[in-house]
TORKOL-4160 file (C-alpha; in steps of 0.2 Angstrom, whole numbers, padded with zeros to 4 digits, m for minus):
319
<pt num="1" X="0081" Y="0005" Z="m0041"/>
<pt num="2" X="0086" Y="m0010" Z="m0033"/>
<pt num="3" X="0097" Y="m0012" Z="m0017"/>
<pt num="4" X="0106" Y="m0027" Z="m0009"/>
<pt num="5" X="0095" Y="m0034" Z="0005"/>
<pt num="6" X="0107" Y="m0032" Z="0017"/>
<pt num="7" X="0104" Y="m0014" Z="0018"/>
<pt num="8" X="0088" Y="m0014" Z="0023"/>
<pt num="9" X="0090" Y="m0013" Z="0041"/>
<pt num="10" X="0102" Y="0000" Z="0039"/>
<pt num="11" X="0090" Y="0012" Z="0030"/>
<pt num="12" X="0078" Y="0012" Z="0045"/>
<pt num="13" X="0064" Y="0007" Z="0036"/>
<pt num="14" X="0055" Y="0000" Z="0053"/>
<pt num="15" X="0057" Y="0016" Z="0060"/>
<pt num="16" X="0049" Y="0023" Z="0045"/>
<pt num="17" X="0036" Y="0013" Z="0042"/>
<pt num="18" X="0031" Y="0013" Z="0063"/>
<pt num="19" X="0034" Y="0032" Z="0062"/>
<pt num="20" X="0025" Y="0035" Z="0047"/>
<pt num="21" X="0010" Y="0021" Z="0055"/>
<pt num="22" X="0009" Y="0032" Z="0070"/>
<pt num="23" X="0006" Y="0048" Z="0059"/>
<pt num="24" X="m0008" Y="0042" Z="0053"/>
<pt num="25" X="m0016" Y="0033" Z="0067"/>
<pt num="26" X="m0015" Y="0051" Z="0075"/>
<pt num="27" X="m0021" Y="0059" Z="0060"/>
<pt num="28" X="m0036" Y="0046" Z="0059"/>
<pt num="29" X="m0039" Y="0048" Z="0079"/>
<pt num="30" X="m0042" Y="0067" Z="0076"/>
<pt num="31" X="m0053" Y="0065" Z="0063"/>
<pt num="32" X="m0064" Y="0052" Z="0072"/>
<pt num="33" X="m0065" Y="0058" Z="0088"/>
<pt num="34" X="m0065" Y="0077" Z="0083"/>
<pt num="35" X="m0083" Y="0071" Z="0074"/>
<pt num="36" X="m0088" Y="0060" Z="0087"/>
<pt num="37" X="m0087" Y="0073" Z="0099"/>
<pt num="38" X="m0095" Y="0087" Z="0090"/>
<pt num="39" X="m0108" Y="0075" Z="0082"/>
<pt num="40" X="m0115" Y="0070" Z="0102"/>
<pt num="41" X="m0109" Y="0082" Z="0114"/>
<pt num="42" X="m0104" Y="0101" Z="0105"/>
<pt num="43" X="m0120" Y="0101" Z="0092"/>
<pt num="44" X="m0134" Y="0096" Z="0105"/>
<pt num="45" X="m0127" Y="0110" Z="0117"/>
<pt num="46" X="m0126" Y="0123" Z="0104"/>
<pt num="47" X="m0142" Y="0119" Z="0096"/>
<pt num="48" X="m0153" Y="0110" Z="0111"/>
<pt num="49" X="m0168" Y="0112" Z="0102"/>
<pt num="50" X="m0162" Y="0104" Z="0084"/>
<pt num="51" X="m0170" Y="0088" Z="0082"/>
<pt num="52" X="m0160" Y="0070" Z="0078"/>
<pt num="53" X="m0162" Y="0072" Z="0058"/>
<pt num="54" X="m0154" Y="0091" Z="0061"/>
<pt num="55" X="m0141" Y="0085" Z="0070"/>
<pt num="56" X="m0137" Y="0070" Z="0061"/>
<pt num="57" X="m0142" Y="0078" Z="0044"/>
<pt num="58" X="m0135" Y="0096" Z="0041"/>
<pt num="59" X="m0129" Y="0104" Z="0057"/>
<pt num="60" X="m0120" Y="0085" Z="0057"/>
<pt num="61" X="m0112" Y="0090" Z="0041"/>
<pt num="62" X="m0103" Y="0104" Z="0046"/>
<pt num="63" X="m0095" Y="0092" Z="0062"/>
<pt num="64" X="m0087" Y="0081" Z="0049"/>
<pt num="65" X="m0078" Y="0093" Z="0039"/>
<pt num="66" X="m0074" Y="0101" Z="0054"/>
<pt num="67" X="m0066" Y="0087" Z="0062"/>
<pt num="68" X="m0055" Y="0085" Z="0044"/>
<pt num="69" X="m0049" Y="0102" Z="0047"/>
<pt num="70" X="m0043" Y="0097" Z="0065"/>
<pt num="71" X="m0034" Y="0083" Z="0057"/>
<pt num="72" X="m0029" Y="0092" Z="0042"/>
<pt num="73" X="m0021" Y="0106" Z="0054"/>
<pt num="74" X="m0009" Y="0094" Z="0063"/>
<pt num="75" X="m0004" Y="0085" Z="0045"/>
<pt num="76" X="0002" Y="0102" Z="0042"/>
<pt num="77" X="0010" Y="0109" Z="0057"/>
<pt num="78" X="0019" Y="0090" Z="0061"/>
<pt num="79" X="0025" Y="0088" Z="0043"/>
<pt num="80" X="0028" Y="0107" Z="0036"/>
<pt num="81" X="0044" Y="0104" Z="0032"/>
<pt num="82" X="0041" Y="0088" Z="0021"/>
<pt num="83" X="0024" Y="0097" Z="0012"/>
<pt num="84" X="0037" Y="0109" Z="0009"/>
<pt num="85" X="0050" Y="0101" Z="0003"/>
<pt num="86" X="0063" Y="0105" Z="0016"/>
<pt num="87" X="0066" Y="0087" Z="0019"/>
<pt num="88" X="0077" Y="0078" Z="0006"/>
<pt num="89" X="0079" Y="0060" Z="0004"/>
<pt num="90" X="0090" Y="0058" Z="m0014"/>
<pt num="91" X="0080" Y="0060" Z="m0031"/>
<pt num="92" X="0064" Y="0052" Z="m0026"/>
<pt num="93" X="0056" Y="0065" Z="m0018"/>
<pt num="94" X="0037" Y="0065" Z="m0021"/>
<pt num="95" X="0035" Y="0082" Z="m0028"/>
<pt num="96" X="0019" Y="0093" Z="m0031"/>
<pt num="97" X="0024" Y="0093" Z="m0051"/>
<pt num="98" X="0035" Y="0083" Z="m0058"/>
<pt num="99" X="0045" Y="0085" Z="m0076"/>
<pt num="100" X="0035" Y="0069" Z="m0082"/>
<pt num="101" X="0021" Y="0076" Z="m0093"/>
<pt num="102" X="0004" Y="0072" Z="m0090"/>
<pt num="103" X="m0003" Y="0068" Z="m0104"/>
<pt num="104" X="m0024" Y="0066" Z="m0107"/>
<pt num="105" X="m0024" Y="0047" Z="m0111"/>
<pt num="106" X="m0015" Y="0041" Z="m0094"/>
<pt num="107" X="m0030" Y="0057" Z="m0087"/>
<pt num="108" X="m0043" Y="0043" Z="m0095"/>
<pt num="109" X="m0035" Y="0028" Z="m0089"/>
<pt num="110" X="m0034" Y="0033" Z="m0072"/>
<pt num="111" X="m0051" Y="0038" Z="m0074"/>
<pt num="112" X="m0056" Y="0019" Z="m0081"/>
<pt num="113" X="m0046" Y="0012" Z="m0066"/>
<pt num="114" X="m0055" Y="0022" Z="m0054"/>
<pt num="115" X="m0070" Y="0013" Z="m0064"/>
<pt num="116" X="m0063" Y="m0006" Z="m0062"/>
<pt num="117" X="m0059" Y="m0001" Z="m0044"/>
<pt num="118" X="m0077" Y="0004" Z="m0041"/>
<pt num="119" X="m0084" Y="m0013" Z="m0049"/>
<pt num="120" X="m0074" Y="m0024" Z="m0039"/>
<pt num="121" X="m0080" Y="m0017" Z="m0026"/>
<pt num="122" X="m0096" Y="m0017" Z="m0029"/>
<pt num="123" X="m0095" Y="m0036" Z="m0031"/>
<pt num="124" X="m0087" Y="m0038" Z="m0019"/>
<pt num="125" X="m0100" Y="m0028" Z="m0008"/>
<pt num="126" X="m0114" Y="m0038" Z="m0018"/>
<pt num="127" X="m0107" Y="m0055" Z="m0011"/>
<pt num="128" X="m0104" Y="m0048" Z="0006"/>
<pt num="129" X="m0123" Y="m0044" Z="0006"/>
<pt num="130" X="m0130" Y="m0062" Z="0000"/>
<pt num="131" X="m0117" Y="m0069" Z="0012"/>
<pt num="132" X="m0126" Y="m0057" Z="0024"/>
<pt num="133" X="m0146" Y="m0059" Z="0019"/>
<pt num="134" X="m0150" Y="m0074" Z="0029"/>
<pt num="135" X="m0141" Y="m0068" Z="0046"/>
<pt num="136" X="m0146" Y="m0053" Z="0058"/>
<pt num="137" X="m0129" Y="m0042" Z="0052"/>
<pt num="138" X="m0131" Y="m0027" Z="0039"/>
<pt num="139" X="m0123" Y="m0027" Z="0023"/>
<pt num="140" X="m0107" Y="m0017" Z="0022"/>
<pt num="141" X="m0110" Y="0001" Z="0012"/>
<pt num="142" X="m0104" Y="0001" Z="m0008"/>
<pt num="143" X="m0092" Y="0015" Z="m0014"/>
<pt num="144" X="m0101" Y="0030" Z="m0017"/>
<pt num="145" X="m0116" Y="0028" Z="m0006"/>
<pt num="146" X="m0108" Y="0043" Z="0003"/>
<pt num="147" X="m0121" Y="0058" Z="0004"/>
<pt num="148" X="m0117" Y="0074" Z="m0005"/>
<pt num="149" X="m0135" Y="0082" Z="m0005"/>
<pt num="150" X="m0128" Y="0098" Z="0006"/>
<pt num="151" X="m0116" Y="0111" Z="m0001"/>
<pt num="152" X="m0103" Y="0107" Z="0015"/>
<pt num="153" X="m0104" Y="0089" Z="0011"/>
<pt num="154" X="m0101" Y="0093" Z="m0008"/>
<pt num="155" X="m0086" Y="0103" Z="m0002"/>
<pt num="156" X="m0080" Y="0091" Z="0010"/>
<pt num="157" X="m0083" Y="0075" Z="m0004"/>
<pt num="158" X="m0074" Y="0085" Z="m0019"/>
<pt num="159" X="m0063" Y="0097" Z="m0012"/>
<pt num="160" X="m0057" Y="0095" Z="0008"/>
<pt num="161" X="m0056" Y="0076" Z="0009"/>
<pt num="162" X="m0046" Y="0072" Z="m0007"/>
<pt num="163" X="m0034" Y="0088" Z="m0004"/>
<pt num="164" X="m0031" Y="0080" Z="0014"/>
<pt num="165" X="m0032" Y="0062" Z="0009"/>
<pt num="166" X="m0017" Y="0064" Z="m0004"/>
<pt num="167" X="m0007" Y="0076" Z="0008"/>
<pt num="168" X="m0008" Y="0064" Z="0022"/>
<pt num="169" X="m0005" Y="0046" Z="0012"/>
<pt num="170" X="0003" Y="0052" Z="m0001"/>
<pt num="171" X="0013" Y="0070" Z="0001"/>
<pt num="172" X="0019" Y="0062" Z="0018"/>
<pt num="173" X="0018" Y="0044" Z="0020"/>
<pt num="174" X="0021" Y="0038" Z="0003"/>
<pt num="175" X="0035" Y="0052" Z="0003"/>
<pt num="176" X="0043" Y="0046" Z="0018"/>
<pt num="177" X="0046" Y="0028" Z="0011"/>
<pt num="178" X="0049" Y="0034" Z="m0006"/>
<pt num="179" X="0069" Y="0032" Z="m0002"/>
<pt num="180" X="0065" Y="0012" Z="0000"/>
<pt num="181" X="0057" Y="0009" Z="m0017"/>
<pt num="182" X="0045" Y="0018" Z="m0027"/>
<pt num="183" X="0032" Y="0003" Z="m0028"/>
<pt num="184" X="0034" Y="m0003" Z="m0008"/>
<pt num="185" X="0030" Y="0016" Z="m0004"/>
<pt num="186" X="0015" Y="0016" Z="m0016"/>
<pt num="187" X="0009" Y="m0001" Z="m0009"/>
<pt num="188" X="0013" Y="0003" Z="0007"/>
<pt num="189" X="0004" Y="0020" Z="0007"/>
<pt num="190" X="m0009" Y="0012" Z="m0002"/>
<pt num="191" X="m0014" Y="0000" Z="0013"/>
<pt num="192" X="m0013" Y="0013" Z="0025"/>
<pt num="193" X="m0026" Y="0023" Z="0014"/>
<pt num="194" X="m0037" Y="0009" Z="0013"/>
<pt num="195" X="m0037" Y="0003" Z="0030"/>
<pt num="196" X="m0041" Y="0022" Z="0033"/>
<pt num="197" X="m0059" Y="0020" Z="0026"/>
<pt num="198" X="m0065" Y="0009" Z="0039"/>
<pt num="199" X="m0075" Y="m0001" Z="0032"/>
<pt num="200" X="m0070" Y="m0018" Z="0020"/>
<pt num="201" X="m0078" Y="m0013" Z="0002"/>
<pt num="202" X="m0075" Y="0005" Z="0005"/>
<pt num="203" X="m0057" Y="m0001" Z="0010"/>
<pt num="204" X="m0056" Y="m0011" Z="m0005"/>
<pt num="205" X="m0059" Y="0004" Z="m0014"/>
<pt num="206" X="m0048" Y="0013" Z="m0006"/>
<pt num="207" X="m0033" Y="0003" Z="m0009"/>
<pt num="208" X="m0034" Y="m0001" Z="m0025"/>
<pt num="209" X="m0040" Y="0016" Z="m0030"/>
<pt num="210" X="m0022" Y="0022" Z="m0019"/>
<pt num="211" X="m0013" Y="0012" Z="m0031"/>
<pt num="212" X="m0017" Y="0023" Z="m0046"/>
<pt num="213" X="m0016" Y="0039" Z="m0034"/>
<pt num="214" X="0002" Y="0033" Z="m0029"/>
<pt num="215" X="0009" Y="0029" Z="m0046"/>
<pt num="216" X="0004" Y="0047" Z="m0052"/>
<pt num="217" X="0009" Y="0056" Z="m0037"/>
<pt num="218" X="0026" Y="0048" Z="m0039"/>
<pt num="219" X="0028" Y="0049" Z="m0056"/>
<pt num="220" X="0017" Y="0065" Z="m0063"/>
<pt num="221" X="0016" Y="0075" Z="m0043"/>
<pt num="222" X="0002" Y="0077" Z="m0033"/>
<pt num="223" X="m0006" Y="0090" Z="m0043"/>
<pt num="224" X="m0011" Y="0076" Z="m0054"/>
<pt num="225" X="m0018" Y="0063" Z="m0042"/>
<pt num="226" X="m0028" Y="0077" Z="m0033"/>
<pt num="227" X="m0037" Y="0081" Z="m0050"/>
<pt num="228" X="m0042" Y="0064" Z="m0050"/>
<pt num="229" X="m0045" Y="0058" Z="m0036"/>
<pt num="230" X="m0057" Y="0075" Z="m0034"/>
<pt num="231" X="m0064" Y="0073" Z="m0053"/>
<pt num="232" X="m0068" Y="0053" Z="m0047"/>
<pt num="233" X="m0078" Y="0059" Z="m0032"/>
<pt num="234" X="m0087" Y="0072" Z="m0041"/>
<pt num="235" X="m0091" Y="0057" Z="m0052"/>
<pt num="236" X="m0099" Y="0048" Z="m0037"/>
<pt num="237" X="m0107" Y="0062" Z="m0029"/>
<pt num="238" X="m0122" Y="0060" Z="m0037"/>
<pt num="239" X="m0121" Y="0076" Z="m0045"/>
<pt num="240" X="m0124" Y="0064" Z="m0062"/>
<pt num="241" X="m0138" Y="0056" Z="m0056"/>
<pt num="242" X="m0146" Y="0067" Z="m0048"/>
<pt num="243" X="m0148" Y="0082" Z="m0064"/>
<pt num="244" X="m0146" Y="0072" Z="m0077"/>
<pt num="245" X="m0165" Y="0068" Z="m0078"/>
<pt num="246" X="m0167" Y="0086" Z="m0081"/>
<pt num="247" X="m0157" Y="0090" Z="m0095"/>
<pt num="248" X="m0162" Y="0090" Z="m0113"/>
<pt num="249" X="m0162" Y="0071" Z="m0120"/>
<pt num="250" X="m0147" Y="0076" Z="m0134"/>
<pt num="251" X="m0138" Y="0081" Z="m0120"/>
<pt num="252" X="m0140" Y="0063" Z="m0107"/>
<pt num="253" X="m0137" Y="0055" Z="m0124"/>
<pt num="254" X="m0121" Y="0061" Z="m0128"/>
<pt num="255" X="m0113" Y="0064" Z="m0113"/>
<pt num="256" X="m0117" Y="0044" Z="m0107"/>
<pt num="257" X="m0109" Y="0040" Z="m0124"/>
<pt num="258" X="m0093" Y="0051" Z="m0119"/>
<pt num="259" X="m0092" Y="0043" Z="m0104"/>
<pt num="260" X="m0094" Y="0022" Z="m0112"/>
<pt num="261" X="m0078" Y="0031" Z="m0125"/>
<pt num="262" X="m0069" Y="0037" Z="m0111"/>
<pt num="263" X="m0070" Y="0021" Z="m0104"/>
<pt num="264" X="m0067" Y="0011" Z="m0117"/>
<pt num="265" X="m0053" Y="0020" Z="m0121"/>
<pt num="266" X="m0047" Y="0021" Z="m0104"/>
<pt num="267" X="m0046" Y="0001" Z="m0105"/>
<pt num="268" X="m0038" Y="m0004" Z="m0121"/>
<pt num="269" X="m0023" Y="0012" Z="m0114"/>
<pt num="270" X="m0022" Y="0001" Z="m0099"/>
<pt num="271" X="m0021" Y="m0016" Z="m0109"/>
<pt num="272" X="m0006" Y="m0006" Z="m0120"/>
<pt num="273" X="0004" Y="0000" Z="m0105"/>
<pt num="274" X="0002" Y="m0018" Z="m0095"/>
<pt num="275" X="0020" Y="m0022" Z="m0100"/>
<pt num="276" X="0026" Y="m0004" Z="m0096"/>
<pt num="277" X="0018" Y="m0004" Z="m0080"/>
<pt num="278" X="0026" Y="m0023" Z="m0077"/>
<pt num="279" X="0043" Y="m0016" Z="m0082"/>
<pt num="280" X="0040" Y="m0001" Z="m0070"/>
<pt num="281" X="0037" Y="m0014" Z="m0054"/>
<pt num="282" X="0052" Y="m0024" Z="m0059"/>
<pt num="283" X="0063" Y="m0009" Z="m0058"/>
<pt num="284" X="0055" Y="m0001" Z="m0042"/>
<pt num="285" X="0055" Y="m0018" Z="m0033"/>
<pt num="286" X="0061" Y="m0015" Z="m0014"/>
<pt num="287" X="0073" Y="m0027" Z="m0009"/>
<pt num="288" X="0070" Y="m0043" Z="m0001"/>
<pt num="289" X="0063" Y="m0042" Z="0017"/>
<pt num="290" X="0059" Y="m0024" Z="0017"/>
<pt num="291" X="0040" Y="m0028" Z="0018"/>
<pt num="292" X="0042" Y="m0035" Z="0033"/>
<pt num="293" X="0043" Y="m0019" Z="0042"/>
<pt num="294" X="0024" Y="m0018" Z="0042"/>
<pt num="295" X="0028" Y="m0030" Z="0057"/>
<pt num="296" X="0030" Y="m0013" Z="0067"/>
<pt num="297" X="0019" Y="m0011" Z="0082"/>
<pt num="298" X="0011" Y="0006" Z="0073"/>
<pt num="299" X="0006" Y="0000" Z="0057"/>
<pt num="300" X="m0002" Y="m0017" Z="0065"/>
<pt num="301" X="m0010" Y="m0005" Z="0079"/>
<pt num="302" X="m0018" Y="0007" Z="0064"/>
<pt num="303" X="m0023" Y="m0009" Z="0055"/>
<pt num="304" X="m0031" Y="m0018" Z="0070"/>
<pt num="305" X="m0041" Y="m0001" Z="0075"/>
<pt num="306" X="m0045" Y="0004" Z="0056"/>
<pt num="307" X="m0053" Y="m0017" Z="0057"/>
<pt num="308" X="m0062" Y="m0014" Z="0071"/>
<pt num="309" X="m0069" Y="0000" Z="0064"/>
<pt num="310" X="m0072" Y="m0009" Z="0049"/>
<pt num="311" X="m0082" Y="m0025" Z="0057"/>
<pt num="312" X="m0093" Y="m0013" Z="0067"/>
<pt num="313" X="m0101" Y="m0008" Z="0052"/>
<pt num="314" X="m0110" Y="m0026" Z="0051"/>
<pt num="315" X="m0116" Y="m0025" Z="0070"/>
<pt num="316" X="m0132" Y="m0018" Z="0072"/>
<pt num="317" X="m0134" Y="m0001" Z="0081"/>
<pt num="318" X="m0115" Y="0002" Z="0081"/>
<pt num="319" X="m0113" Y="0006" Z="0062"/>
């Protein structure tokens, strides 16, 4: 798909992108302050006798899937018609399936990526932290340190937050862009998710990881890169950790050997389809000057808070 820069302007990709920007930063804003708000002010006066841990430990729990159903709700009553398919923009419309088969292997090497995504950011989190060791600022958190102890967090961490993290970034952002190149909105939407996160590793994470959901929202529908971006926070709940220790020995055994396979396999497909992916960008590209739409005042504004939000979390007492 490749278009003559001088159309770029004309397409109104600006307006898009700073229309698309503001979506989300609203979106975000619910989500934050809607658990901010139940978290200090709504739970204490429902409960004035629940202690910290209660409130910050399960009653807490149900404030923050709350606030993702706030946020959720206004997704889906400002963008109905684009969930539903109303709004049309050509062929390249992000659809919930698509005619492109989804086939196991690219199910394993999304999984694998989803791996490699988790071990560069834990690196990356492990130098941030020996950076940090000598100096009074905390470490940033790793992917996955996210507690799932309570059934509400469970349902939150598996079900809720991936259904309304790939309706928002990719069902509607990355759909709204898709008419100026498959791999800008996949990158772009990417960014957004993982300035979204808040925090630098988890944000790492999360744009990288919003890479692999893009390209198989795009190209399979967002059935598929719901299944796995739930299946891949199932996988770091710790669910695996946590009753793994209790079943039978022939049973850890085989399932951690189906998991190295699985792995394995997931990296020698990726290796094999380097070329196809390569071939895939090439044809996708946007046209020159289209990424400088993320110039608008929006997307710079969601970035800046999202930053903010992210440094916090190495100040003591704020994070």
């Amino acid at each position: 798909m490749r278009h003559s820069s001088g159309d770029v302007h004309d397409w109104g990709v600006r307006r898009a992108v700073n229309t698309l920007s503001a979506f989300a930063f609203i979106y975000v804003a619910i989500e934050t302050l809607a658990g901010l708000v139940g978290g200090k002010v709504v739970l204490p006066a429902l409960f004035p006798h629940a202690s910290k841990a209660q409130i910050n430990g399960p009653l807490g729990d149900w404030s923050v899937a709350t606030s993702v159903v706030l946020a959720l709700l206004f997704a889906l009553i400002s963008q109905w018609p684009v969930i539903v398919g109303r709004e049309r923009h050509g062929q390249d419309q992000v659809r919930w399936v698509t005619a492109r088969r989804f086939s196991l292997l690219a199910l394993i090497i999304a999984l694998a990526c989803f791996f490699l995504s988790q071990l560069v950011a834990g690196a990356a989190n492990s130098g941030l932290s020996a950076v940090l060791s000598s100096t009074g600022l905390h470490p940033p958190s790793a992917p996955g340190d996210g507690d799932m102890e309570t059934p509400i967090m469970l349902f939150y961490g598996i079900l809720l937050g991936p259904f309304a993290e790939e309706l928002v970034f990719r069902g509607v952002i990355m759909n709204g862009l898709r008419r100026f190149g498959r791999v800008f909105a996949i990158i772009t939407s990417s960014l957004l998710f993982g300035f979204m996160h808040g925090s630098l590793v988890q944000g790492l994470f999360g744009f990288i990881s919003g890479l692999v959901l893009g390209y198989l929202a795009m190209e399979y529908g967002l059935v598929w890169s719901l299944l796995v971006h739930m299946l891949n926070n199932a996988f770091s709940s710790g669910l695996l950790a946590k009753y793994m220790p209790l079943a039978p020995e022939v049973v850890r055994i085989g399932l951690g050997f189906l998991m190295i396979l699985v792995l394995l396999v997931g990296v020698v497909g990726l290796l094999f389809k380097i070329r196809t992916l390569r071939d895939y960008c090439r044809s996708n590209r946007a046209p020159k000057g289209i990424y400088a739409s993320w110039r608008a005042p929006w997307f710079l504004l969601f970035c800046l808070a999202c930053l903010l939000m992210a440094l916090s979390e190495f100040v003591p007492g704020l994070a």
